[in-house]
C-alpha positions in Angstrom: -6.5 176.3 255.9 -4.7 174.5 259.0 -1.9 171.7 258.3 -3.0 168.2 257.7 -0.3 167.6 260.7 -1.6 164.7 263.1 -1.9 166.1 266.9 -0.4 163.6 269.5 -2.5 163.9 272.8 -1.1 162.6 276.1 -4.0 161.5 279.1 -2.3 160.2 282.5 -4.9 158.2 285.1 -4.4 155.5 287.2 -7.8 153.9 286.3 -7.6 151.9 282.8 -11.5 152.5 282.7 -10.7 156.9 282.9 -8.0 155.9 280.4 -10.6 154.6 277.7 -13.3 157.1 278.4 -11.6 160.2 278.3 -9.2 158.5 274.7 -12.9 157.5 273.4 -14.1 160.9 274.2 -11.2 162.9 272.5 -10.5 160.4 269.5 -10.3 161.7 266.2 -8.9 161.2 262.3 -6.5 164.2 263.2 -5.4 162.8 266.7 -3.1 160.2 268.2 -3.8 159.8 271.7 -1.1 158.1 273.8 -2.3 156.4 277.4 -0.2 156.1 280.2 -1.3 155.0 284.2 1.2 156.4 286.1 3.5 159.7 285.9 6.6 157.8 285.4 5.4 155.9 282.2 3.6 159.2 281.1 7.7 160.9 281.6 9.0 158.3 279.0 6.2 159.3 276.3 6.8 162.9 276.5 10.6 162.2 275.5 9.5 160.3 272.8 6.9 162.2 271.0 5.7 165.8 270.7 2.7 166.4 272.0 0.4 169.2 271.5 -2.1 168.8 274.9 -1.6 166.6 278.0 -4.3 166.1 280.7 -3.5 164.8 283.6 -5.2 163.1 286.5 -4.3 164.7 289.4 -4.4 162.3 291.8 -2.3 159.1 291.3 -0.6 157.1 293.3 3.3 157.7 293.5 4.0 161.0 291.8 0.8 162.9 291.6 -0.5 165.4 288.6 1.2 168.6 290.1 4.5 167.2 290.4 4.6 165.7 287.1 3.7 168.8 285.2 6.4 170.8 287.4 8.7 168.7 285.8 7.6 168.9 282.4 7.7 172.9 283.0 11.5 172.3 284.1 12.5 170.1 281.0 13.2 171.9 278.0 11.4 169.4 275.4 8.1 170.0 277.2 8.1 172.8 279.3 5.9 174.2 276.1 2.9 171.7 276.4 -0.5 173.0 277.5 -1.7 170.7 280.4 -5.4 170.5 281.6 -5.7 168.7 285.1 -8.8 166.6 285.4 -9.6 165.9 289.0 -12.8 164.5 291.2 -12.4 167.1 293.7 -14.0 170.4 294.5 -13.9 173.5 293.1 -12.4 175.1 295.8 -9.9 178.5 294.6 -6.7 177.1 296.3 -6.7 173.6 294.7 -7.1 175.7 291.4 -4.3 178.0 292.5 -2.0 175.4 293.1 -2.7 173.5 289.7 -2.2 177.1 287.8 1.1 177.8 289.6 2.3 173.9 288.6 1.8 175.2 285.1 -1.9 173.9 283.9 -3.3 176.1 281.8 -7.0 174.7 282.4 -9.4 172.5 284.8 -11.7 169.3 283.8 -13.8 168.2 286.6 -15.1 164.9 286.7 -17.9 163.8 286.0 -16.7 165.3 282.7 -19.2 167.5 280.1 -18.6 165.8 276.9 -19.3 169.2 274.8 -16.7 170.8 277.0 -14.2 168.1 276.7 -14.3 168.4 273.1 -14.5 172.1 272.7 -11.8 172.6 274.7 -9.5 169.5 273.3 -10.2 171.1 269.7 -9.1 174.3 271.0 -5.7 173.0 271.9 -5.1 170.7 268.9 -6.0 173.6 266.8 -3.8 176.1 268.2 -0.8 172.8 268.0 -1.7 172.8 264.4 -1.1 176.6 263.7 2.0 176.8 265.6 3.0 174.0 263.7 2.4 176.1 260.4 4.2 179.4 261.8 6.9 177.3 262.8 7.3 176.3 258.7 6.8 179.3 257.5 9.2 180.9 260.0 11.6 178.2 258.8 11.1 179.2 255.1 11.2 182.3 255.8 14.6 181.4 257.7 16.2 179.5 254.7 15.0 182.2 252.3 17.0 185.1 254.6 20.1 182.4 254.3 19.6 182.3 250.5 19.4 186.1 250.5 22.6 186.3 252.1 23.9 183.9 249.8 22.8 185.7 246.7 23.8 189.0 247.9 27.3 186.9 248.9 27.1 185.8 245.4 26.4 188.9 243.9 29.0 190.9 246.1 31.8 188.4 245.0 30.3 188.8 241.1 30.7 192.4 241.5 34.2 192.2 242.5 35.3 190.3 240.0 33.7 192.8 237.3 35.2 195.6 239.3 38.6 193.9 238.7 37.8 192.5 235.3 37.0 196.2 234.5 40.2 197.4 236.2 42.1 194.5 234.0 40.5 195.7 230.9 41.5 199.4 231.6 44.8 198.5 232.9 45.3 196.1 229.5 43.7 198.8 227.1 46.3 201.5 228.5 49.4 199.0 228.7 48.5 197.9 224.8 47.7 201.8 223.6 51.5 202.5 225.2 53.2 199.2 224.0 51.7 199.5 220.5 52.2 203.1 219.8 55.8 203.2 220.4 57.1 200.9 217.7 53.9 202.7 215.4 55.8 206.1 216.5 59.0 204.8 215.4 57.8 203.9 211.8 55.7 206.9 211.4 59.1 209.0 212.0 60.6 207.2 209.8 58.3 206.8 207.1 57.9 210.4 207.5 61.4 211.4 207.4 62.0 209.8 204.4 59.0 211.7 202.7 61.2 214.7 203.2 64.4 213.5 202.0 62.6 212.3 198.8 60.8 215.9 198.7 64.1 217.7 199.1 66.0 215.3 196.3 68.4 214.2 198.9 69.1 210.6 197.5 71.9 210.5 199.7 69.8 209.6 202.4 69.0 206.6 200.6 72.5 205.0 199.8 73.1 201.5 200.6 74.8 201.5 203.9 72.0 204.3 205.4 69.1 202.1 204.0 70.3 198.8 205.1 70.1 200.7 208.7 66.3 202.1 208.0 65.4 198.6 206.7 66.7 197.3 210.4 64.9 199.6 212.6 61.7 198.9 210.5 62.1 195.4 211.0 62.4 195.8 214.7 59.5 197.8 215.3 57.7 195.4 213.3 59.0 192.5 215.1 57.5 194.4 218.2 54.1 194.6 216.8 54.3 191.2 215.8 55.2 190.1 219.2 52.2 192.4 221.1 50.3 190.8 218.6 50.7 186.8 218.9 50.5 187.8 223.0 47.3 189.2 223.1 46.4 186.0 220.6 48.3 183.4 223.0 46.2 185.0 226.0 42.9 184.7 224.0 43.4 181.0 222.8 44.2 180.0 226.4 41.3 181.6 228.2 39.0 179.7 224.9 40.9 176.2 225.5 42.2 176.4 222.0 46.3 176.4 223.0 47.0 173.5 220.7 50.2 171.7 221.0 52.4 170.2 218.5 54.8 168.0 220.1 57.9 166.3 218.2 60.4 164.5 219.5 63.8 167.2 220.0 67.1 167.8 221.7 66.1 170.1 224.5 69.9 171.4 225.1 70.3 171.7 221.4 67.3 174.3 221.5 68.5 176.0 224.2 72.0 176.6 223.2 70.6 177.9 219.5 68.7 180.5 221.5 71.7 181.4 223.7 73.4 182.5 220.6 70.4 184.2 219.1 71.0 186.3 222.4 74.3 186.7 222.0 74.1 190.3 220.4 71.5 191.5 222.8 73.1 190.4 225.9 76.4 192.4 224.1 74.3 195.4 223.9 73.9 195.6 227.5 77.5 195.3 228.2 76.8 191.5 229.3 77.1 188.2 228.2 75.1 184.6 229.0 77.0 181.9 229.9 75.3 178.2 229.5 76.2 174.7 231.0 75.7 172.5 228.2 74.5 168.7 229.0 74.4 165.5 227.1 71.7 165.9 224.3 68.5 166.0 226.2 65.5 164.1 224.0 62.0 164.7 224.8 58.5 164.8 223.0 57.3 168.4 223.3 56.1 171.5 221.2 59.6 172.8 220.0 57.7 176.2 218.8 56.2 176.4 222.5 59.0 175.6 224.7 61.4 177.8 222.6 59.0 181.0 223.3 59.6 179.9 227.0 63.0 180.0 226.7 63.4 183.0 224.9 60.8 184.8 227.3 62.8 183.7 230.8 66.3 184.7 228.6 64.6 188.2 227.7 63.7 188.9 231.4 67.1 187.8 232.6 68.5 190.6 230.7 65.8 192.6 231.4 66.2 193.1 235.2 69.7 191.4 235.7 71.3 194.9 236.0 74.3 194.0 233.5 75.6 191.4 235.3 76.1 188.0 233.7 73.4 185.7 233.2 73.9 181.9 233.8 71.9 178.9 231.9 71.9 175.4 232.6 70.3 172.6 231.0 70.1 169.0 233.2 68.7 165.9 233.8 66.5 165.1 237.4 64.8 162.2 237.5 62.6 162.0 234.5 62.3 165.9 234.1 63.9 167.7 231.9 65.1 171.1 233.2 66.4 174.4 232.3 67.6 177.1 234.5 68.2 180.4 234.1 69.5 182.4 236.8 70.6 186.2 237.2 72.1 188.9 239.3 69.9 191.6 239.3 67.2 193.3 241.1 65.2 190.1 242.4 61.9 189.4 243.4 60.3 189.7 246.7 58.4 186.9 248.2 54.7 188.6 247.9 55.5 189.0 244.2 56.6 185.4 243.3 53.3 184.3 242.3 51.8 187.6 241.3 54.2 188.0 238.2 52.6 184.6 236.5 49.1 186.6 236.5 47.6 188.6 233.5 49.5 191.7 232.9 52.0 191.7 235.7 55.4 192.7 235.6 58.3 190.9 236.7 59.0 194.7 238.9 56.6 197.1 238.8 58.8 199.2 240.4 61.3 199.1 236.7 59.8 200.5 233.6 59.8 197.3 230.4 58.1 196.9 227.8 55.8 194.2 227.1 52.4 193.7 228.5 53.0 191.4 231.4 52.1 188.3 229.5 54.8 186.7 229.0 55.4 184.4 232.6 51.4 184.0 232.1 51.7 182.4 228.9 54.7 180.9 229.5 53.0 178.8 232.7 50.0 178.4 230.7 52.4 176.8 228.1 54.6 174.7 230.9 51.3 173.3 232.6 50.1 172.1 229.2 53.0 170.0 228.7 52.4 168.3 232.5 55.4 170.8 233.5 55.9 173.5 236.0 58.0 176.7 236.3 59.4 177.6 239.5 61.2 180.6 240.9 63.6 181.4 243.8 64.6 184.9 244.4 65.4 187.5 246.7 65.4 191.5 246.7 69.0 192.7 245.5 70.0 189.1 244.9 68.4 188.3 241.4 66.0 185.3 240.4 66.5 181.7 239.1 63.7 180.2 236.7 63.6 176.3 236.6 61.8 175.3 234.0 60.3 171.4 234.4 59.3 168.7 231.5 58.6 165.5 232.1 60.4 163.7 229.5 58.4 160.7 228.8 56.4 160.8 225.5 52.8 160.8 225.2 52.6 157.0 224.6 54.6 156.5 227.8 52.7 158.6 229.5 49.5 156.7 228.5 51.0 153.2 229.4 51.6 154.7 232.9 47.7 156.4 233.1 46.9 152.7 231.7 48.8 150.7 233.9 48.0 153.0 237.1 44.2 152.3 236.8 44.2 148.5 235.9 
């Protein structure tokens, strides 16, 4: 079934009477038939409309029939309308041959046949009609390729993120079987070595000093689990939204100098020590539980990858944020890598085997952003890395007055 689309015919004479003859002849509910007396007027309707026939008169005064279909032919917008010439004169071949080359496609000589008017008009409107309806479904079938190569865009970008998403799963699945198993090696040795000492009756094996030792490196392999184990948790109540908060009002440098000591014995262990810049008491309104596993997880790395040399910790004031950095003198970070180490299972250097399973700047930024803070690093290869950590140190309420205050 053809397109409901209305066909706009054009007819050109010089003679009002041909005008309403021909538009009487031709008329229909489907049609729209434009009139113009002269080639000039004819010119400004073909820029206006779309036409699916024009029929010329071929002889008018001014510009004539031929030249204004040459240029039609030489204008893009309607070098594609069919023309019919209707003209008085003869049927002699070389006025025929002149109106073909000028780009007519047929002949209507006057007096005019009404059936053949008609026939061939219908002809023409009905051909308009169909182009009109490949043209649509040439369009449709134009968006649908687009929406194709959006899908297949779509689906190409879906795949890579499962490819990765797999890789992550893998990468997290092997990291978590290595991390786990060597604290569960440690108390399988031990629980097993002291199965033979009670098989053997050696007691001594069991005499204060020795046991306060085993009860030590129990509870450090447990405390390893522990940790592996509230990490994977931390990671799974961020990606759910279900990182709650608990903030309290606290002395920031107070918190930070308590864990400095806590460190104390580790950073003695490595044949280093941590040096700290206390300020003024620093009072804010945050998660004290939170921001001390921050703390504790930039002091760890320092250690970590600082290569024994001291490790330096200050706690200021700029602006309204409340800062702590830790800086060291170790291995450093390259440039490419400064933002790939707060990502899922990254390592602060890949290049240095460490335990853990590359959670801790993730969660740690997760934690920091929560709070309306950031973390920011500055380091170069050889030269170690500084962590700043940022909170702003108005409260919640304060922070509402501003929001409040900001929109009104």
């Amino acid at each position: 079934m053809l397109s409901p689309t209305i066909a706009k015919l054009l007819i050109v004479d010089d003679l009002p009477e041909n005008l309403l003859a021909l538009a009487a002849l031709i008329q229909g509910e489907d049609r729209e038939v434009h009139q113009a007396q002269s080639a000039e007027a004819a010119l400004s309707l073909l820029l206006e409309h779309e036409f699916a026939l024009a029929i010329l008169d071929v002889q008018m005064p001014g510009m004539n029939g031929f030249e204004l279909a040459e240029l039609m032919r030489g204008t893009e917008k309607t070098r594609n309308i069919p023309i019919v010439f209707v003209t008085a004169a003869g049927r002699e071949m070389n006025y025929a041959f002149k109106g073909y080359e000028s780009g007519a496609v047929d002949f209507l000589h006057k007096p005019l046949e009404t059936m053949a008017v008609k026939s061939k008009v219908s002809v023409f409107v009905d051909l308009f009609r169909q182009r009109k309806v490949l043209d649509r479904q040439l369009q449709a079938l134009e968006r649908s390729r687009q929406e194709q190569e959006l899908l297949l865009a779509q689906l190409q970008t879906a795949r890579g993120e499962l490819e990765h998403a797999v890789r992550m799963r893998d990468d997290f699945m092997s990291i978590v079987s290595h991390e786990v198993r060597t604290p569960l090696n440690g108390l399988i040795l031990e629980t097993q070595l002291r199965k033979l000492h009670l098989s053997r009756g050696n007691l001594e094996a069991f005499m204060p000093e020795k046991l306060q030792a085993m009860v030590e490196r129990d509870e450090r392999q447990i405390n390893s689990l522990i940790r592996l184990i509230e990490d994977m948790l931390d990671v799974s109540r961020i990606r759910t939204g279900k990182l709650s908060l608990r903030p309290k009002v606290f002395d920031l440098s107070q918190l930070v100098g308590g864990l400095v000591e806590n460190f104390t014995a580790q950073a003695a262990a490595l044949d280093t020590h941590i040096a700290i810049q206390r300020c003024e008491p620093l009072r804010g309104e945050w998660d004290e539980f939170r921001i001390e596993q921050v703390v504790a997880n930039l002091l760890s790395n320092a250690l970590r990858y600082g290569e024994r040399q001291p490790v330096h910790v200050r706690v200021f004031r700029q602006d309204d944020q409340a800062c702590v950095q830790v800086q060291d003198h170790g291995i450093g970070i390259c440039a490419a890598n400064q933002q790939r180490i707060f990502q899922q299972f990254e390592r602060v250097a890949t290049q240095q085997a460490s335990g853990g399973l590359g959670l801790g700047l993730y969660i740690s930024e997760q934690i920091v952003n929560a709070h309306g803070g950031r973390i920011l690093v500055e380091s170069e290869v050889g030269k170690g890395a500084t962590f700043t950590l940022q909170l702003p140190l108005a409260t919640r309420e304060q922070q509402n007055d501003q929001a409040r205050a900001t929109s009104a």
